[in-house]
C-alpha positions in Angstrom: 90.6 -3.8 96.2 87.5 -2.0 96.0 89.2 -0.1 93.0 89.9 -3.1 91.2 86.7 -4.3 92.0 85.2 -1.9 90.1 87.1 -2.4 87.1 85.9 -5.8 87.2 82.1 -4.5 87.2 82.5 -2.3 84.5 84.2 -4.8 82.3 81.9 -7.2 82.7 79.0 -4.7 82.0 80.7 -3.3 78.8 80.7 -6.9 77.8 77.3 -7.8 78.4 76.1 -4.7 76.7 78.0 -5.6 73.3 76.3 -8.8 73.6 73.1 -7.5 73.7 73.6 -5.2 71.0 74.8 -8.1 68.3 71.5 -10.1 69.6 69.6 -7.1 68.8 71.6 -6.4 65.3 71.1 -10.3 64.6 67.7 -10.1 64.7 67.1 -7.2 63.1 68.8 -8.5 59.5 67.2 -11.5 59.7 63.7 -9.6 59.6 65.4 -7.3 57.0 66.1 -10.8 54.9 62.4 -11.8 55.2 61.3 -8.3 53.9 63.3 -8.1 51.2 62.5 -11.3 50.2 58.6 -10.7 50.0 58.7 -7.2 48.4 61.0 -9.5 45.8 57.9 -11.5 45.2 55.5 -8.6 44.8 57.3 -6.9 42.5 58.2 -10.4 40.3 54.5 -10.3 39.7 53.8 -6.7 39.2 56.4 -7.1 36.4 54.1 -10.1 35.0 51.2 -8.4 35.2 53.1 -5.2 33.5 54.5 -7.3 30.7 50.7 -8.6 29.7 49.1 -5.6 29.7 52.0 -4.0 27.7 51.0 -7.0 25.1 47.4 -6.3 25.4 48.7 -2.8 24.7 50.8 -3.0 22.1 48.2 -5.6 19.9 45.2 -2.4 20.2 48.3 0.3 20.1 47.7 2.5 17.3 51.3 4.4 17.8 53.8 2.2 16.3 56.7 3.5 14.8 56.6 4.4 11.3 52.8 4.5 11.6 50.0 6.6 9.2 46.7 7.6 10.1 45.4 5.2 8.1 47.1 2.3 10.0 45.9 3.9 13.1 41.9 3.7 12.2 42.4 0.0 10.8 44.1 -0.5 14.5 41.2 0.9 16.3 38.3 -0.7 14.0 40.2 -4.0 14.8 40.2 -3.2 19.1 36.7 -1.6 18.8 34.1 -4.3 19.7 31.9 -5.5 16.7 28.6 -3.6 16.0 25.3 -5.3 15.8 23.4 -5.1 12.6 20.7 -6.8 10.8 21.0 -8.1 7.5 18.7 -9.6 4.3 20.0 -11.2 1.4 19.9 -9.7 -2.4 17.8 -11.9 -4.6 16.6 -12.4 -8.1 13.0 -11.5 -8.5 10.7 -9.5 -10.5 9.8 -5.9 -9.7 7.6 -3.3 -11.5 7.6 0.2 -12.9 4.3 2.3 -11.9 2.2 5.3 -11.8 0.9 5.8 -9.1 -2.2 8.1 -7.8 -5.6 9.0 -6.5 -9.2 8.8 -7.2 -12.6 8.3 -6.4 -14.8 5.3 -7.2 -17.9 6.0 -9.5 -20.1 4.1 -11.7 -19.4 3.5 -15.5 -23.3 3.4 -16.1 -26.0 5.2 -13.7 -29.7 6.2 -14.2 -32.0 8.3 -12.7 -35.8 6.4 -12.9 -38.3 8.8 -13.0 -42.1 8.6 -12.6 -43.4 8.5 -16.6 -47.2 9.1 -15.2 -48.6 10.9 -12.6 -50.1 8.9 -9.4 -50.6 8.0 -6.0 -47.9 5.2 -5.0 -49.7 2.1 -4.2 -46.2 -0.5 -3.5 -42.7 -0.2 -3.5 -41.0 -3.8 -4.7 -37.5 -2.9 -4.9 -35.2 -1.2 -1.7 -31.9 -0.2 -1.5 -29.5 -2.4 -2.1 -31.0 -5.0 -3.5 -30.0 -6.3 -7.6 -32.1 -5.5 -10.3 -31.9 -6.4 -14.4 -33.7 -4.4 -17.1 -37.4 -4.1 -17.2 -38.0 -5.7 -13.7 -40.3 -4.0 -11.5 -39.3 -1.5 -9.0 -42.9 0.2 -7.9 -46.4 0.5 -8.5 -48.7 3.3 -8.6 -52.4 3.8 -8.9 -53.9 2.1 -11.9 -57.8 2.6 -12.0 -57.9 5.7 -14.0 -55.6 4.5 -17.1 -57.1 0.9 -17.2 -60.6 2.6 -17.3 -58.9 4.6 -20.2 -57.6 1.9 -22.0 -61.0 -0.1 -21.7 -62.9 2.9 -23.4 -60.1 2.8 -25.6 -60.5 -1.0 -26.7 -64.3 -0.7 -27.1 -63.7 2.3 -29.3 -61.4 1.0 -31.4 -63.6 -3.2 -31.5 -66.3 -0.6 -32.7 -64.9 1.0 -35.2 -62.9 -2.3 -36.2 -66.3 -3.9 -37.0 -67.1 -0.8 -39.2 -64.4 -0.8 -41.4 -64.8 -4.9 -41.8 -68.4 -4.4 -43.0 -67.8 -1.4 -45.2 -64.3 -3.4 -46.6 -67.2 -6.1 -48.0 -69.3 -3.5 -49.4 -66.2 -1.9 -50.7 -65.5 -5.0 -52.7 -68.8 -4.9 -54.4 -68.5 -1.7 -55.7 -71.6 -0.5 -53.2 -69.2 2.3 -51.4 -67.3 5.1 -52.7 -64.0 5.0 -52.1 -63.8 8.2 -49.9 -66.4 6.5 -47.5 -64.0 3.3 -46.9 -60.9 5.8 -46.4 -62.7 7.4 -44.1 -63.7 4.5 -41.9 -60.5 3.0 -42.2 -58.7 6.0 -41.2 -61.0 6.2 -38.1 -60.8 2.5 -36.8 -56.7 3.1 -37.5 -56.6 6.2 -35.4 -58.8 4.5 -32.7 -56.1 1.8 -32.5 -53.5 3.6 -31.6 -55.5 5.5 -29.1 -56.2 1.9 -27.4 -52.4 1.6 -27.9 -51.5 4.9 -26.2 -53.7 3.9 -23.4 -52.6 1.0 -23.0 -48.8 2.4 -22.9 -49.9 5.0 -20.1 -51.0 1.8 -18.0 -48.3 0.4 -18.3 -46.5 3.7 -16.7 -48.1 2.6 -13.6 -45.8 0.0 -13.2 -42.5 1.6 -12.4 -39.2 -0.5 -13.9 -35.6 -0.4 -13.8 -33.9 1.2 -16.8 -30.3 -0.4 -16.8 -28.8 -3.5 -15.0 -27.5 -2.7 -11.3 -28.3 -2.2 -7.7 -30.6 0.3 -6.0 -28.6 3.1 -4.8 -31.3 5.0 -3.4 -35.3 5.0 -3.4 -36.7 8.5 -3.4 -40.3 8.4 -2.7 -42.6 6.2 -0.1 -46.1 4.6 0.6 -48.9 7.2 -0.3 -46.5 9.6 -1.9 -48.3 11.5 -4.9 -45.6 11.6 -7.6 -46.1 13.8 -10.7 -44.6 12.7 -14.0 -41.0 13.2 -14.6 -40.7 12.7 -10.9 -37.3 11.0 -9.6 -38.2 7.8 -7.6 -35.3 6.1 -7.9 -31.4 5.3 -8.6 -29.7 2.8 -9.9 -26.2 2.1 -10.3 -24.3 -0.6 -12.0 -21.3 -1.7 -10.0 -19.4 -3.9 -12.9 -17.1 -2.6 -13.6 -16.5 0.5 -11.5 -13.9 3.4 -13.2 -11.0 5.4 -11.1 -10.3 8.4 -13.2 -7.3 10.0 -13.0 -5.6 13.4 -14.2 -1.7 12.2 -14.6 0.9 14.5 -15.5 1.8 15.0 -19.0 5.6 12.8 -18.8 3.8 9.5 -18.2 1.6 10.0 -21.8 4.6 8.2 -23.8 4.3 5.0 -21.4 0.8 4.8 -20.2 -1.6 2.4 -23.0 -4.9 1.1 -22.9 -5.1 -2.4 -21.8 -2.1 -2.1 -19.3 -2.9 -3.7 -15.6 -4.0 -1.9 -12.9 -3.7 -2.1 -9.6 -6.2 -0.5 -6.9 -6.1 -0.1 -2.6 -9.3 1.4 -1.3 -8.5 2.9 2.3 -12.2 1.8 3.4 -11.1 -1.8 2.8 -7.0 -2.1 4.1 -5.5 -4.8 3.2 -7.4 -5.5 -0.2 -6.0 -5.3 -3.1 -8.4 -5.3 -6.3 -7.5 -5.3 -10.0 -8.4 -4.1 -13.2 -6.7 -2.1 -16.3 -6.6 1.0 -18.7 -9.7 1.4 -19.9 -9.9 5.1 -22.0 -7.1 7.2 -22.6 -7.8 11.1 -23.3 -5.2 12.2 -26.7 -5.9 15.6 -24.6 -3.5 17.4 -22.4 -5.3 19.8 -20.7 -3.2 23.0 -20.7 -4.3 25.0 -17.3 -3.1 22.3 -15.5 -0.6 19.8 -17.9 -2.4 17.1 -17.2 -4.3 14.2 -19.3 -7.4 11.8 -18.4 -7.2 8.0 -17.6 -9.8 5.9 -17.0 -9.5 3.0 -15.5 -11.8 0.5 -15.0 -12.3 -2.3 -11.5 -14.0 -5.6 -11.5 -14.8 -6.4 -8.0 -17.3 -9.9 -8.4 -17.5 -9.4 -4.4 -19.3 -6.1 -4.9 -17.5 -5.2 -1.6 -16.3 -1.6 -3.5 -18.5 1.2 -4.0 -19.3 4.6 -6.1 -17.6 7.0 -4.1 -14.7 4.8 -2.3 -11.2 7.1 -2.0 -8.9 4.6 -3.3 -5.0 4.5 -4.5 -4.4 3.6 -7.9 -0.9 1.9 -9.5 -1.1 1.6 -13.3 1.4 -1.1 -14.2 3.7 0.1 -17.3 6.7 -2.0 -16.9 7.7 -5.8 -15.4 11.3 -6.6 -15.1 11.9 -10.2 -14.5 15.2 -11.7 -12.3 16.4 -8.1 -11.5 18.4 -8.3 -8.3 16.3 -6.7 -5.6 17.4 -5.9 -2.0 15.2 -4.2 0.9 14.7 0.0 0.5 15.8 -0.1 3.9 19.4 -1.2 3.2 20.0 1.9 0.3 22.0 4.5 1.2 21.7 8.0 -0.3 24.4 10.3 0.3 25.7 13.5 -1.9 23.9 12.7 -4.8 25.1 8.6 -4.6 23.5 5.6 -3.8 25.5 2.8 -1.4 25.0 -0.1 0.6 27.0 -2.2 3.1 27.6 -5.6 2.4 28.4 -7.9 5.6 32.0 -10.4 3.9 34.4 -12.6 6.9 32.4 -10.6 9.3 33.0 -7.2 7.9 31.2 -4.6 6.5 32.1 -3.4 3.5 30.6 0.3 1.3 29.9 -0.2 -2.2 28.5 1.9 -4.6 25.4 1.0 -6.5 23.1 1.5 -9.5 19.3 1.8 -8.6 16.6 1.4 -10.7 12.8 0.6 -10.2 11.2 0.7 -6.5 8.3 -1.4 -5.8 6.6 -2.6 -2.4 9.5 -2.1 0.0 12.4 -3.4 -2.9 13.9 -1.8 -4.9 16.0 -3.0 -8.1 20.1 -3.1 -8.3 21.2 -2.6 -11.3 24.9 -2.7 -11.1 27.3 -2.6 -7.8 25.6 -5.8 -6.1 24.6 -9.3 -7.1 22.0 -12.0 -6.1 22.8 -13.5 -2.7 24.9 -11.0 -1.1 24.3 -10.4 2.7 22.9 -6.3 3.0 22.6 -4.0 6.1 19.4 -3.3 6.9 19.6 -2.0 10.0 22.8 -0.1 12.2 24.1 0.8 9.4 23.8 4.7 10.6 26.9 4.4 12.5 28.9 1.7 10.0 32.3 2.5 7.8 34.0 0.8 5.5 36.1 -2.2 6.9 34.8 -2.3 10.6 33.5 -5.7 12.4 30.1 -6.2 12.8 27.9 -9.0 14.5 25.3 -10.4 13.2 21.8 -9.7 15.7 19.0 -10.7 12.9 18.4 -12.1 9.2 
């Protein structure tokens, strides 16, 4: 019995172990299931996500079958972002041709006034600065010896004046010889012009201006004993003022009197002043292959003066509705000039003729016309066909 008895037991644990074991297996493939299932889902939309990026991919992929390396830049300057740029527009204007140079203000007329008699100065009427015309009165100087003169003078010559008017009656009688009424005559007519002269060296006294102007500079003061042929004063006349000019031999076919010109004093920024060709030497000179312009400035401010370094354009030539574009916006490379034109958002290298520059513009002659939209700035790092954005106008 107790033999059987353990039969009994081991069957019955042999059965509840197999039981156990298919719980366990259950269990264990139902977790499986669940697993699989998830990683199922994850990879479904790794896939999506793959598939997308391989369309990104292949719309920017530069290696398609077949392909050039021409293709493959177009691919890349359509992927690549747009590059910022700033743009003007061509337009129709006018523009100028010009020679341009240096030169210093001075005066077309200038004098020196000098002391004509010798004397103590008494007043001084006119200073510096201030506008004079001819014959008015710049200074006086001590008078009482040349009136004195001119009084002895006129008494002398009332004297001799009676003489001559007494012996012309006697004359006419036949009463005087002839050589007695030349003399007198000759001695009331020399007495005259003694009274004249006198009167003349009074009049020294008085100290005038020569010439129309301003008074650049007064040379003497109060008290100051001048001798004659002594410099007292300057005057300048400011109207017009002359720029003179040595320009190079070349410019002699196109430069002519008359023609406009053009002047910026560096004293005065900002103003522009105007005037024209005023002399033109026939001369080249030949140590240095140059020739002389003169050109003469109005100025009815009087705000320029003699000595003023100034920049002078002389005008030659005036296009009118050339198509001009900003200097900035050329582009000079190997010998050729080129621009980038902005078209559907694109910039685009063409070619171009230039002609005259003037104040910042400069003319097109061929390659571009009125109203097309230029780069004027990013262009550095721009080629032909790329996508640009707009920033500024």
């Amino acid at each position: 019995m107790n033999s059987g008895l353990r039969i009994l037991l081991l069957v019955l644990a042999m059965g509840l172990a197999v039981g156990l074991g298919g719980c366990g297996r259950a269990e264990s493939e139902n977790g499986d299931e669940d697993t699989t299932e998830q990683s199922d889902q994850d990879t479904e939309q790794a896939d999506e996500a793959e598939e997308v990026a391989d369309a990104d991919e292949e719309e920017c992929d530069p290696e398609e079958d077949g392909g050039d390396d021409d293709d493959d830049d177009d691919d890349d300057d359509e992927c690549a972002p747009p590059i910022p740029v700033e743009i003007s527009l061509a337009e129709a204007g006018s523009i100028s041709a010009f020679y341009s140079g240096t030169a210093t203000l001075e005066a077309e007329e200038e004098a020196l006034v000098v002391a004509k008699t010798a004397g103590v100065v008494l007043e001084i009427i006119a200073e510096e600065g201030d506008v004079v015309i001819t014959g008015d009165i710049l200074a006086r100087l001590e008078d009482d010896r040349p009136r004195l003169e001119m009084d002895r003078a006129r008494a002398n010559m009332k004297r001799l004046e009676n003489d001559y008017k007494r012996n012309e009656e006697v004359y006419a009688k036949q009463l005087v010889s002839s050589e007695e009424y030349e003399r007198v005559k000759f001695e009331y007519e020399e007495e005259r012009a003694n009274f004249k002269l006198a009167e003349l060296e009074l009049s020294y006294t008085s100290i005038s201006a020569p010439i129309d102007g301003v008074i650049s500079e007064r040379l003497i003061k109060v008290g100051n004993l001048v001798q004659e042929n002594t410099a007292v004063f300057r005057v300048t006349d400011f109207d017009p003022l002359l720029a003179v000019l040595h320009v190079p031999e070349r410019e002699l076919p196109v430069l002519e009197v008359g023609q406009p010109v053009n002047l910026l004093v560096d004293a005065l920024a900002g103003q522009r002043f105007q005037g024209e060709v005023l002399r033109i030497s026939p001369v080249v000179d030949p140590s240095t292959g140059t020739f002389k312009v003169t050109a003469a400035i109005r100025d009815e401010s009087h705000r320029l003066k003699p000595g003023m370094f100034g920049r002078v354009s002389i005008v030659h030539d005036v296009r009118d509705n050339a198509v001009l574009m900003p200097r900035s916006a050329l582009i000079a490379q190997a010998g050729e000039s080129a621009v980038f034109v902005v078209e559907d958002g694109k910039a685009h290298r063409r070619l171009v003729e230039t002609g005259y520059t003037d104040n910042g513009k400069v003319e097109i002659l061929s390659g571009l016309d009125s109203g097309a939209q230029v780069v004027t700035a990013g262009h550095a790092s721009l080629k032909d066909g790329v996508r640009v954005e707009i920033i500024s106008d």
